[in-house]
C-alpha positions in Angstrom: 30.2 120.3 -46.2 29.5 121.0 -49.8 26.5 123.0 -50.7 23.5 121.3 -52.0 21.5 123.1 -55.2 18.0 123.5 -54.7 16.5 125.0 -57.9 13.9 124.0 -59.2 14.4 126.9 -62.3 16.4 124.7 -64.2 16.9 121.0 -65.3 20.1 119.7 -67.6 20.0 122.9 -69.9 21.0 125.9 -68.1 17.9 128.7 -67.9 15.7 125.7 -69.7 12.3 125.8 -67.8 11.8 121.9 -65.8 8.6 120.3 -67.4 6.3 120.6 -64.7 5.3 116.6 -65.3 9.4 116.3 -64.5 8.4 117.8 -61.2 5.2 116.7 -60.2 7.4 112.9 -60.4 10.1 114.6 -58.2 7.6 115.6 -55.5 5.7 112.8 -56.0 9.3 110.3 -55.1 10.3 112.7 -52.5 6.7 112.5 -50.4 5.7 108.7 -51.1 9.1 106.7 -51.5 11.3 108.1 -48.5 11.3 106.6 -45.0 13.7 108.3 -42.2 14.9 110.3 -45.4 15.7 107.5 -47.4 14.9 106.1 -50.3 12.1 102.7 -49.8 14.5 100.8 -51.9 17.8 101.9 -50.0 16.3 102.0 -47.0 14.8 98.3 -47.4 18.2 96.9 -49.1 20.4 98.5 -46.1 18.1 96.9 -43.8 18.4 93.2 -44.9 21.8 93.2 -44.9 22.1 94.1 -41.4 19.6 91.8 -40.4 21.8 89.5 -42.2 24.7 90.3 -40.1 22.7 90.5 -36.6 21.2 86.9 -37.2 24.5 85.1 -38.6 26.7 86.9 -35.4 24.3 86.0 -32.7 23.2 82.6 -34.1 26.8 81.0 -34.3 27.6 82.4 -30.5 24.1 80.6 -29.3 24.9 77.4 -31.2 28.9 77.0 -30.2 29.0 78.2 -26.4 26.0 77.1 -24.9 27.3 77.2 -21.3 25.4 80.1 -19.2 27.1 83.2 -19.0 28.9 84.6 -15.3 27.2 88.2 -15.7 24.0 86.7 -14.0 22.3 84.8 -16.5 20.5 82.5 -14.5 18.8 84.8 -12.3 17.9 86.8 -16.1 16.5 83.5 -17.4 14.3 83.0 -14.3 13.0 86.4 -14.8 12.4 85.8 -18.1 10.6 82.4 -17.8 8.6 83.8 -14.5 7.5 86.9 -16.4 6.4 84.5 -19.6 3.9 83.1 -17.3 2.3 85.9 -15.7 4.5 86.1 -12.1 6.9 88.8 -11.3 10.0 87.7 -9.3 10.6 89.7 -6.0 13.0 90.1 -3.1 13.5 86.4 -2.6 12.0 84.9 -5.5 13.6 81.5 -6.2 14.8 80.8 -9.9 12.0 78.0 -11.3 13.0 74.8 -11.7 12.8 74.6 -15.8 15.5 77.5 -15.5 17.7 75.6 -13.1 17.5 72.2 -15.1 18.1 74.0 -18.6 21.2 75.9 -17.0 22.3 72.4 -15.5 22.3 71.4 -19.6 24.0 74.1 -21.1 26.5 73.8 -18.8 27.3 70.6 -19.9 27.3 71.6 -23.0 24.4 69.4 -23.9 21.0 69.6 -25.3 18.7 69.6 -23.4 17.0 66.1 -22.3 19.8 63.8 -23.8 21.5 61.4 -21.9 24.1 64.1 -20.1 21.6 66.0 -18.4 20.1 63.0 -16.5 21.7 63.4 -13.2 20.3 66.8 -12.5 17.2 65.3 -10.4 19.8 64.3 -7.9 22.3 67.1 -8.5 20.3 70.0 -5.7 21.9 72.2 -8.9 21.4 75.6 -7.7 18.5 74.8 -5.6 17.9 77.9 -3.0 19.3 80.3 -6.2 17.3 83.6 -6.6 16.3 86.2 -9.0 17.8 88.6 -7.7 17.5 90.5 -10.8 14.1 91.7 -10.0 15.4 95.2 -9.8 15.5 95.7 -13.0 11.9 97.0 -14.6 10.3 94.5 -16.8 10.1 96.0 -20.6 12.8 93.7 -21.7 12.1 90.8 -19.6 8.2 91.5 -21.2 9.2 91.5 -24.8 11.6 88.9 -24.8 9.4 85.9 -22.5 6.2 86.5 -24.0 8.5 86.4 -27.8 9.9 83.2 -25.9 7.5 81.4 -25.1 5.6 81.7 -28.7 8.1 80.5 -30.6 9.7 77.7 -28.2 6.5 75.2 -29.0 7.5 76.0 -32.7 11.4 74.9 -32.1 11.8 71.5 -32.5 13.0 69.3 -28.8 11.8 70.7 -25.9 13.1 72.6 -23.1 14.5 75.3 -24.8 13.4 77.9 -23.5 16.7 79.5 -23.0 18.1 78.7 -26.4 15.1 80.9 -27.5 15.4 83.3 -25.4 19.4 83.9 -26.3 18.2 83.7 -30.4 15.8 86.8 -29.8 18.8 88.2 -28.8 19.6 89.0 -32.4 15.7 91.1 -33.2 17.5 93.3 -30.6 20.7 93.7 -32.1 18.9 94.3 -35.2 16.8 96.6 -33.5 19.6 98.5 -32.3 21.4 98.5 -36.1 18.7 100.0 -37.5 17.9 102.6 -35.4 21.6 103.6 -35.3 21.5 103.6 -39.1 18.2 106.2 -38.8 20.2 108.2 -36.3 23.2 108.5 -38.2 21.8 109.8 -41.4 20.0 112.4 -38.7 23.6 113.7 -38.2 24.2 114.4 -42.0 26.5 111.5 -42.8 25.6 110.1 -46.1 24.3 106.5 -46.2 27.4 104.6 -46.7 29.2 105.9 -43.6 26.0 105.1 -42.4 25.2 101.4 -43.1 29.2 101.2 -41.6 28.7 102.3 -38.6 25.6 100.4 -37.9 27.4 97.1 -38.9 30.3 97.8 -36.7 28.2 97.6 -34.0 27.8 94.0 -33.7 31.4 94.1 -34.2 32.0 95.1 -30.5 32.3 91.8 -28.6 30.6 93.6 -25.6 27.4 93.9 -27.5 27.5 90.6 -29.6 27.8 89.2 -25.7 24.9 90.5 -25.0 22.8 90.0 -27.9 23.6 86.0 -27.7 22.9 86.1 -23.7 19.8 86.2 -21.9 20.1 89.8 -19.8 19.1 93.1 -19.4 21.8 94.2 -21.3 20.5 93.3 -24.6 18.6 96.3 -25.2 21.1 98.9 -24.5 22.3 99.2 -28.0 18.9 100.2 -29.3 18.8 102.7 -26.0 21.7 104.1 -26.6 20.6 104.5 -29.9 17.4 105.9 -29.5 18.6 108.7 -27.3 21.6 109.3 -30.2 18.2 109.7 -32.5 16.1 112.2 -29.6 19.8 113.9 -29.9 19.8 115.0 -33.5 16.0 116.0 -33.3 17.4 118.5 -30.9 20.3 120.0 -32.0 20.6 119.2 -35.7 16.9 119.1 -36.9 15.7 121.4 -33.8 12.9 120.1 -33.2 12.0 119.8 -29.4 8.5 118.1 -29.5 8.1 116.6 -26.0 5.6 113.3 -26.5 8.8 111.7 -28.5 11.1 112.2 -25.8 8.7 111.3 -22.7 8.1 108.0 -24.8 11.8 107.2 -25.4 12.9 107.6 -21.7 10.3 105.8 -20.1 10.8 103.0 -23.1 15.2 102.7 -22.3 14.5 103.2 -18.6 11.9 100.8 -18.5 14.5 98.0 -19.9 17.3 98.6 -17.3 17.7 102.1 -15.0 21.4 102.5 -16.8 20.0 102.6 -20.6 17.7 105.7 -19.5 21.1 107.5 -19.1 21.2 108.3 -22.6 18.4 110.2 -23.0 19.1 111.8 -19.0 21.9 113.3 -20.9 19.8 114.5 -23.8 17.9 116.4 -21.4 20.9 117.6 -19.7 21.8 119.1 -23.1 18.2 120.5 -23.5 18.6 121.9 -20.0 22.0 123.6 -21.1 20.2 125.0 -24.2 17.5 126.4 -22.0 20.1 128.5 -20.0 22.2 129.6 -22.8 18.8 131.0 -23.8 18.1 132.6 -20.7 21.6 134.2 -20.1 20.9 136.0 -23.6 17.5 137.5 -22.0 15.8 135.1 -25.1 12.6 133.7 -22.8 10.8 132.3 -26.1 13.9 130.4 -26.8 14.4 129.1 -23.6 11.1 127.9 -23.0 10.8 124.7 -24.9 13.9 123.3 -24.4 13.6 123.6 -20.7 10.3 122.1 -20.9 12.1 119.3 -23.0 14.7 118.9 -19.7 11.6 118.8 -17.5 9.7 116.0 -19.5 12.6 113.9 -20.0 13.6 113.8 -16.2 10.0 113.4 -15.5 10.2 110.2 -17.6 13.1 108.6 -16.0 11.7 109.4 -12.1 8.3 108.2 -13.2 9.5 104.8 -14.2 12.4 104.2 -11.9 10.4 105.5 -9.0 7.5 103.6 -10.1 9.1 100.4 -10.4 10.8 100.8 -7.2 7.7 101.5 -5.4 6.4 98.5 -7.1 9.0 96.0 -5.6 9.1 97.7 -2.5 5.1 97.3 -1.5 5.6 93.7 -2.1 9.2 93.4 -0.9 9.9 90.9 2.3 11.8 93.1 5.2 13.4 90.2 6.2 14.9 89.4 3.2 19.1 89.4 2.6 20.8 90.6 -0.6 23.0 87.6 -2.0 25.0 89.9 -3.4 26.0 92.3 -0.9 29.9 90.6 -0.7 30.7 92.3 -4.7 31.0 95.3 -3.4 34.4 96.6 -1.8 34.6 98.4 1.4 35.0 102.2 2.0 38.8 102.3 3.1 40.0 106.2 3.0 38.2 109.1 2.3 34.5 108.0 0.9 34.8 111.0 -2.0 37.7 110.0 -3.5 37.0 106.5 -3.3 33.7 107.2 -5.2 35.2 109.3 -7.6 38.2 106.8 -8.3 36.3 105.3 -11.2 35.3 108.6 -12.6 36.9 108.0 -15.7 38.0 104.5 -15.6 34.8 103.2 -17.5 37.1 104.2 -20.8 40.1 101.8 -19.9 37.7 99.2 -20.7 35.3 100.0 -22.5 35.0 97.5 -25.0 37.3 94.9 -23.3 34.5 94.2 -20.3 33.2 90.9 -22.0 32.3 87.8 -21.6 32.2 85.3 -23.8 32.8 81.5 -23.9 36.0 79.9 -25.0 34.9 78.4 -27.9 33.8 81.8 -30.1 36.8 84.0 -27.9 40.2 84.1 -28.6 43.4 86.7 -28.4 42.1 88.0 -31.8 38.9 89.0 -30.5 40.8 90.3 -27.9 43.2 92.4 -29.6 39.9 93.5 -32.0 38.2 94.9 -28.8 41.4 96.7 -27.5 42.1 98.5 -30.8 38.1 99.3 -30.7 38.9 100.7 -26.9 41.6 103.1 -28.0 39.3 104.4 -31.1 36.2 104.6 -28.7 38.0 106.6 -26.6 39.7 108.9 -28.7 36.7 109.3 -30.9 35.0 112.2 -29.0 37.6 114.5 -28.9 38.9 114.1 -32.2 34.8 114.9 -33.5 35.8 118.0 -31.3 38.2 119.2 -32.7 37.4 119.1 -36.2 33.8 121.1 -34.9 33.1 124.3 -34.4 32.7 125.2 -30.6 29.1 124.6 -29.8 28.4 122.9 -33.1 26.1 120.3 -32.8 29.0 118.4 -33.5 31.1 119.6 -30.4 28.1 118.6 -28.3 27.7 115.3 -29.9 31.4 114.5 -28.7 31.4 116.7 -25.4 27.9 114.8 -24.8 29.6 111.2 -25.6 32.9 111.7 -23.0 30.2 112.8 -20.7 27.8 109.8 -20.8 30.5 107.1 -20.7 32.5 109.2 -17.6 28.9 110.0 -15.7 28.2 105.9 -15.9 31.1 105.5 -13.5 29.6 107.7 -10.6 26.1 106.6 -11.5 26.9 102.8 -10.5 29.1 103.9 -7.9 26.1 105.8 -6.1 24.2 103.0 -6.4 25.8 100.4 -4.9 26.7 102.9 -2.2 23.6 103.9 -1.7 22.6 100.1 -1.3 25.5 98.9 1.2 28.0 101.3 1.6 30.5 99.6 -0.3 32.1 100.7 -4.1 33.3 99.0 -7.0 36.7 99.0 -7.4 36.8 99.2 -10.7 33.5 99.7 -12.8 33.0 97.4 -15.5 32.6 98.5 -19.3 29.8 96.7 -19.5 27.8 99.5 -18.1 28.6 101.8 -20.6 27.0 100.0 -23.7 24.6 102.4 -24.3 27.6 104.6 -25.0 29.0 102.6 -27.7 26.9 104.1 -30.0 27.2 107.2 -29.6 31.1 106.9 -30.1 30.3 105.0 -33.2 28.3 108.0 -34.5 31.3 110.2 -33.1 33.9 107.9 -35.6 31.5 107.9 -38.7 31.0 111.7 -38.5 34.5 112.5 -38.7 35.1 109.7 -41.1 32.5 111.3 -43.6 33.8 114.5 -43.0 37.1 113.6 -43.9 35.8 111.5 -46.8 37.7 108.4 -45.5 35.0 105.5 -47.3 37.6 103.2 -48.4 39.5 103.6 -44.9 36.1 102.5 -43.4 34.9 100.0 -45.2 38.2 98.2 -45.1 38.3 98.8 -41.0 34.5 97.3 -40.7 35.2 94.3 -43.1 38.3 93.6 -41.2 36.6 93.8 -37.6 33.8 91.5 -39.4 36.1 88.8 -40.3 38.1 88.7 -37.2 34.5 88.4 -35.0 33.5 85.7 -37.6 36.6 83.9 -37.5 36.6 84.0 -33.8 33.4 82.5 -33.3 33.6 79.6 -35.9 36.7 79.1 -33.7 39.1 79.1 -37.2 41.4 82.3 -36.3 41.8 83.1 -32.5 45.4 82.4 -32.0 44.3 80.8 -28.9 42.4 81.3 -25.8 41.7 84.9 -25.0 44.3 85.3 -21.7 43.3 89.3 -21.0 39.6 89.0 -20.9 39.6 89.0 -17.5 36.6 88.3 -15.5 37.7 90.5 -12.7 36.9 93.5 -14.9 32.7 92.3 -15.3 31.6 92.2 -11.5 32.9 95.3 -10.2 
């Protein structure tokens, strides 16, 4: 990286003496018109554009595929509606009848209360369905309903409840953008590479899903985010305050157990730093990274365990898990069946969609796959062009060891739950990686100065996702999105 002059002994004449009112402005710009490091202006401009982008991507999938998702949307809306009015769903907890009628409509692909969605009083549609999502701790199901219902008296029609709950989608996404954008200017890229890597995000068809659907997912951009911007605290700025950190784990955590596993491998790293310390005899050095481990993990049990406890105090011991049969069961030896996935997460890592016909195609398709190969590549190239132990070496080591330690993670969990395993362990539980292999791509881009190269590969990914999903170019429907790849 080129050297940056910091003298303040000279200004456009060499040896000429600055006018101290010259730097008195300087210092006065530096301390009162910078946020996150940037300039208020910049930092503002880049801002609105990707809330442009966020809002335009998520409102077009909302308004052309209004059919309810596969990857348990129901049972997130009836969380969502439940929570929005002061119940929490349990073992058992049915999915409320607003929810069931306003899935019977979008399913149709009709507004709700016209003509089409008359029959549903006779229809027994999904009558006996549960939340069965109650696992999951409530942050996002918190933020969203109680955001849901404010605005849905404010929408014009009525019962829309999921409609407005898919549209918050996009404050999310944006969310997520921003935060990236923060993050990747903590890694020393310069603003442009910057503002590109936070508008390919949206760019990944996993994450637009997400952002347009009503689930638990939604937040685990700005998760993965997050924990990329506790990263560069740690090893670029090294600073290792702990309040930060115990906020931003119990925060991801607190939206879905998986997006905490970003920040459990920040602590991991600070854990690593800790010991390098202490095989150098350096105590004093050791200390507050260690302590930084300590807090982090502390933050993740406390939540998870909490939430668990929670549900299990108020749990019915008679109740059945309707989802016990997605598992599949142990056949050879239970170690190697466990650890079959280990790194199978990366064969689809972007591919592990879903998406309605109308706003997928084989271009989207072919986008996501060619988005697959990069993602996957994109850690080890950042190593190699680091130095060993670099911060970043351990921003790409750290990346190939999220997405690989997301595989066992699930595995242990249904495991743990039935004694079954997944076959084959969707992509979709690695979006809180995506990311950090984002970061991984626009670090090496910078480095290489390759700014025409990617802004010509994000405008491209922008117009195929927009062309997509106003259904002009998709040369047809997509034929390899298959949804055998989003269950197990």
């Amino acid at each position: 990286m080129t050297g940056i002059d910091t003298s303040t002994t000279t200004s456009g004449t060499a040896g000429r003496p600055r006018r101290p009112h010259a730097l008195r402005s300087r210092l006065h710009t530096s301390s009162q018109d910078l946020i996150f490091g940037d300039p208020l202006r910049r930092f503002v401009l880049v801002s609105f554009a990707l809330m442009g982008i966020a809002l335009v991507m998520v409102a077009v999938a909302v308004a052309r595929a209004p059919q309810m998702s596969i990857t348990d949307e129901p049972a997130h809306a009836g969380y969502l509606y439940l929570i929005a009015h002061g119940q929490i769903p349990g073992a058992g907890t049915l999915i409320p009848k607003e929810i069931r009628y306003e899935s019977y409509c979008h399913n149709l692909a009709g507004s709700t209360g016209s003509s089409v969605c008359t029959g549903f009083s006779t229809s027994g549609y999904m009558a006996g369905s549960q939340v069965y999502t109650f696992g999951d701790p409530p942050v996002y199901y918190l933020i969203t309903g109680l955001l849901d219902r404010l605005i849905s008296p404010f929408v014009p029609g009525t019962h829309n409840f999921i409609t407005v709950g898919r549209d918050l989608g996009a404050v999310w996404l944006f969310a997520g953008m921003v935060v990236l954008y923060v993050a990747v200017r903590k890694f020393r890229v310069s603003w442009p590479y910057a503002f590109a890597a936070a508008a390919l995000l949206p760019l990944c068809p996993g994450v637009l899903a997400a952002s347009s659907q009503i689930t638990s997912d939604a937040p685990a951009a700005l998760c993965g985010a997050l924990a990329l911007y506790a990263l560069a605290r740690i090893t670029v700025d090294r600073k290792l305050g702990l309040i930060v950190p115990f906020l931003l784990t119990m925060f991801t955590t607190g939206t879905k157990v998986l997006n905490g596993m970003p920040m459990l491998v920040v602590g991991g790293i600070a854990l690593v730093m800790a010991l390098a310390a202490a095989r150098r005899r350096d105590w004093h050095s050791a200390r507050r990274p260690f302590l930084l481990s300590v807090v982090i993990g502390l933050g993740f049990l406390v939540t998870y365990l909490g939430w668990n406890e929670y549900q299990e105090r108020r749990a019915d011991p008679n109740w059945i898990n309707p989802n016990l049969g997605n598992g599949t069961a142990l056949t050879g030896s239970p170690v190697g069946d466990l650890l079959s996935n280990l790194f199978g997460t990366f064969q689809h890592l972007t591919t592990s969609y879903w998406l309605a016909p109308q706003i997928n195609g084989e271009t989207m398709v072919i986008w996501a796959t060619l988005l697959c190969v990069l993602f996957g590549a994109a850690p080890f190239v950042l190593m190699v062009v680091s130095r060993p132990r670099s911060w970043g070496w351990i921003l790409g080591l750290s990346t190939f060891a999220g997405i690989s330690a997301v595989a066992l993670t699930v595995e242990a969990q249904v495991f743990t739950s039935n004694d079954q395993y997944f076959a084959i362990v969707a992509g979709r539980y690695a979006l809180d990686f995506l990311p950090w292999a984002i970061v991984c791509l626009a670090v090496v881009a910078y480095r290489r100065r390759l700014l025409r190269t990617t802004f010509s590969f994000v405008s491209l990914g922008l117009a195929v996702m927009l062309l997509a999903e106003f259904g002009v170019l998709n040369l047809g429907p997509a034929l390899s999105s298959s949804t055998s790849f989003l269950v197990g």
